[in-house]
Legacy VTK file of the C-alpha trace (Angstrom):
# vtk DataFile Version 3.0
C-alpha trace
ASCII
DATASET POLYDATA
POINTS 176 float
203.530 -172.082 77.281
204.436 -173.185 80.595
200.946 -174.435 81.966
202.738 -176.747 84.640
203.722 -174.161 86.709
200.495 -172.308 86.625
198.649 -175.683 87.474
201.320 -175.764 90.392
200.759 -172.215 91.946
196.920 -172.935 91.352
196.873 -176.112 93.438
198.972 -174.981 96.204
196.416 -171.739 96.501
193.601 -173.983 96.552
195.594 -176.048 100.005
195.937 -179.063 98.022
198.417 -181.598 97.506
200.042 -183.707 94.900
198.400 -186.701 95.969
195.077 -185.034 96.836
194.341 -183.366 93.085
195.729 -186.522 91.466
193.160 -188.665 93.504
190.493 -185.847 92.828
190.574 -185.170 88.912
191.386 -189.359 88.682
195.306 -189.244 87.427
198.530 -190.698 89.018
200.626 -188.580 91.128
203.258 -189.162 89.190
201.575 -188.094 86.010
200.722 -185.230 87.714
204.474 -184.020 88.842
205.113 -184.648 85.609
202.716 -181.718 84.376
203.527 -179.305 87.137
207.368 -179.684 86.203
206.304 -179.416 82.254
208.049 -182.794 81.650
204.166 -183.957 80.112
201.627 -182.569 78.360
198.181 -183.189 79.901
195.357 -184.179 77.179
192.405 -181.623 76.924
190.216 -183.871 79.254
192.551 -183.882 81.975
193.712 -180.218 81.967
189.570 -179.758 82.271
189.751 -182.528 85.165
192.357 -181.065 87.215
191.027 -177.491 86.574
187.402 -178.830 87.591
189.091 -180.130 91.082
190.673 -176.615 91.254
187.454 -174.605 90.408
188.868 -172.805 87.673
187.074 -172.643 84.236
189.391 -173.467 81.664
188.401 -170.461 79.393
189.847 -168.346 81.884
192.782 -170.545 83.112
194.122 -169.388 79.098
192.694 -166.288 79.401
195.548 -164.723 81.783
198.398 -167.007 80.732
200.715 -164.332 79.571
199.474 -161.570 81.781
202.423 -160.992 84.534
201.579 -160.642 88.199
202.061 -157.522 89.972
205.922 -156.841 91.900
204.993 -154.143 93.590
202.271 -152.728 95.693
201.810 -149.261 97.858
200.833 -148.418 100.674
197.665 -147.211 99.845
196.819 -150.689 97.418
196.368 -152.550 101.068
192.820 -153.689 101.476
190.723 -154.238 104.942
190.083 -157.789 105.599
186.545 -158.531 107.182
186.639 -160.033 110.641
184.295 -159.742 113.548
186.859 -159.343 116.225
186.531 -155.913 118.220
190.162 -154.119 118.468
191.477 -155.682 115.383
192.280 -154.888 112.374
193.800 -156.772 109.463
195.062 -155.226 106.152
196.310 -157.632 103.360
199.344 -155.750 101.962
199.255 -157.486 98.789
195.870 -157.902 98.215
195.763 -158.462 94.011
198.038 -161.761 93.224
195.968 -164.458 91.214
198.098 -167.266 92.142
199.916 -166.557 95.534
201.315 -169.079 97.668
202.122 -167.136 100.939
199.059 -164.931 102.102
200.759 -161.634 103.951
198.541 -159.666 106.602
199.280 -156.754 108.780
197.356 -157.234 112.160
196.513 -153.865 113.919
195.491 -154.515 117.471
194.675 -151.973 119.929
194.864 -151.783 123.540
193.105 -154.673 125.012
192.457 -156.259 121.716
193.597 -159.513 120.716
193.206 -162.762 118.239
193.128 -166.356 117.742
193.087 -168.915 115.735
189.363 -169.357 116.159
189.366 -165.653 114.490
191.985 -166.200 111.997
193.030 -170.221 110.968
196.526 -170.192 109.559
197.884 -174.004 108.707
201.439 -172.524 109.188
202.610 -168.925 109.383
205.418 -166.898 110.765
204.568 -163.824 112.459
206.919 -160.675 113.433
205.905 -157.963 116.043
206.372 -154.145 113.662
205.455 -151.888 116.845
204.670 -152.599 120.344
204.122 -155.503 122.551
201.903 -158.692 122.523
201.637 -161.409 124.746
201.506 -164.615 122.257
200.124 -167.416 124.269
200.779 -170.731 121.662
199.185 -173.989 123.286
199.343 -172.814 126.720
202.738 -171.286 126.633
202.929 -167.441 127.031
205.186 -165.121 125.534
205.910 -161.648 126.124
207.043 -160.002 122.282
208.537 -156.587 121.752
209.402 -155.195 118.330
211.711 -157.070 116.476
210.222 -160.426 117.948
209.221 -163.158 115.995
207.131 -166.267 116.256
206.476 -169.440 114.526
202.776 -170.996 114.381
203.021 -174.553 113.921
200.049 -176.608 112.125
197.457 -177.532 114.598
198.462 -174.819 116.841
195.960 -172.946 119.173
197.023 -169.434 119.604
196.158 -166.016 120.657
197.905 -162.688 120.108
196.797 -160.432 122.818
198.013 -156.402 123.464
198.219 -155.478 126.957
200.008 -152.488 126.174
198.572 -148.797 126.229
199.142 -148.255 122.586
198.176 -150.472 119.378
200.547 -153.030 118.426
201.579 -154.060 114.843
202.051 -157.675 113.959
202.928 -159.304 110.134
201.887 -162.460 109.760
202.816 -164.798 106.422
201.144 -167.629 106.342
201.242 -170.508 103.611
LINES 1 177
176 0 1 2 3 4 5 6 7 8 9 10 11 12 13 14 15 16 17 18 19 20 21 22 23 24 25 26 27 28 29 30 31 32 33 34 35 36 37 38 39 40 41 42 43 44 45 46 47 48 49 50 51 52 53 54 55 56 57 58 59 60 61 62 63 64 65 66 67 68 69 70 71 72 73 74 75 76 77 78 79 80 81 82 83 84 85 86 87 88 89 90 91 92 93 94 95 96 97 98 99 100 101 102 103 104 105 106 107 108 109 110 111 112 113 114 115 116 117 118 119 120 121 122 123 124 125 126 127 128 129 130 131 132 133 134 135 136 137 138 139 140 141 142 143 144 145 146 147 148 149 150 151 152 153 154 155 156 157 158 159 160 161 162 163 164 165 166 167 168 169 170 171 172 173 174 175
């Protein structure tokens, strides 16, 4: 049973680091590695430490170990994603993974509409314009985007993805 990587894709969901669970659940780093990468076997009171820091309970942490995450997912799987932005829209297109490390979202914006980072805070993503136009303005630099364009949001990044257009724009946006 390969509980490493499962504590691995767990902690990275959760926005954590190495350092940050190991100081957290009260083991060394290195210890820690050492579990992700399978190389050590944690005792029962640290497996319940770690998955304490990590909110999981442990009964269920076992419960799913041999169930296999989803591949694929169709079109009509995607699920709305609340936000209180008028003339946006954002659909998750993989909406069921337990343990994902990217999080995927389709951003519909209509004519006039746009969003920032007050609306939607991505650490780090990489966005790519499907259909139409936006003008990306990324710490005070604007950029004009056409279909095909892509964009990088660095960490600490203020932006805003505006469409000036006349018809909605389409924009996917991975973040980590």
């Amino acid at each position: 049973m390969e509980i490493g990587r499962k504590l691995r894709r767990l902690r990275k969901s959760r926005g954590l680091t190495l350092e940050e669970l190991a100081e957290k659940a009260g083991l060394t780093k290195g210890f820690l590695s050492q579990i992700e990468r399978d190389k050590a076997s944690p005792s029962i009171a640290a497996l319940k430490a770690i998955l304490d820091v990590l909110g999981e309970d442990i009964s269920t942490f076992f419960k799913d170990m041999n169930s296999t995450e989803k591949f694929v997912f169709k079109k009509e799987e995607r699920q709305k994603v609340e936000l209180e932005r008028e003339g946006v829209k954002i659909v998750s297109p993989i909406p069921s993974l337990h343990y994902k490390e990217l999080d995927a979202v389709i951003i519909h914006i209509e004519p006039d509409g746009y969003l920032t980072n007050e609306d939607w805070d991505v650490e780090e993503a990489f966005g790519y314009v499907l259909r139409g136009s936006v003008k990306l303005t990324i710490n005070n630099n604007i950029y004009l985007l056409r279909k095909g364009d892509c964009f990088y949001i660095f960490p600490d990044s203020n932006y805003e993805i505006r469409n000036e257009a006349k018809k909605e724009a389409e924009v996917l946006l991975v973040a980590y």
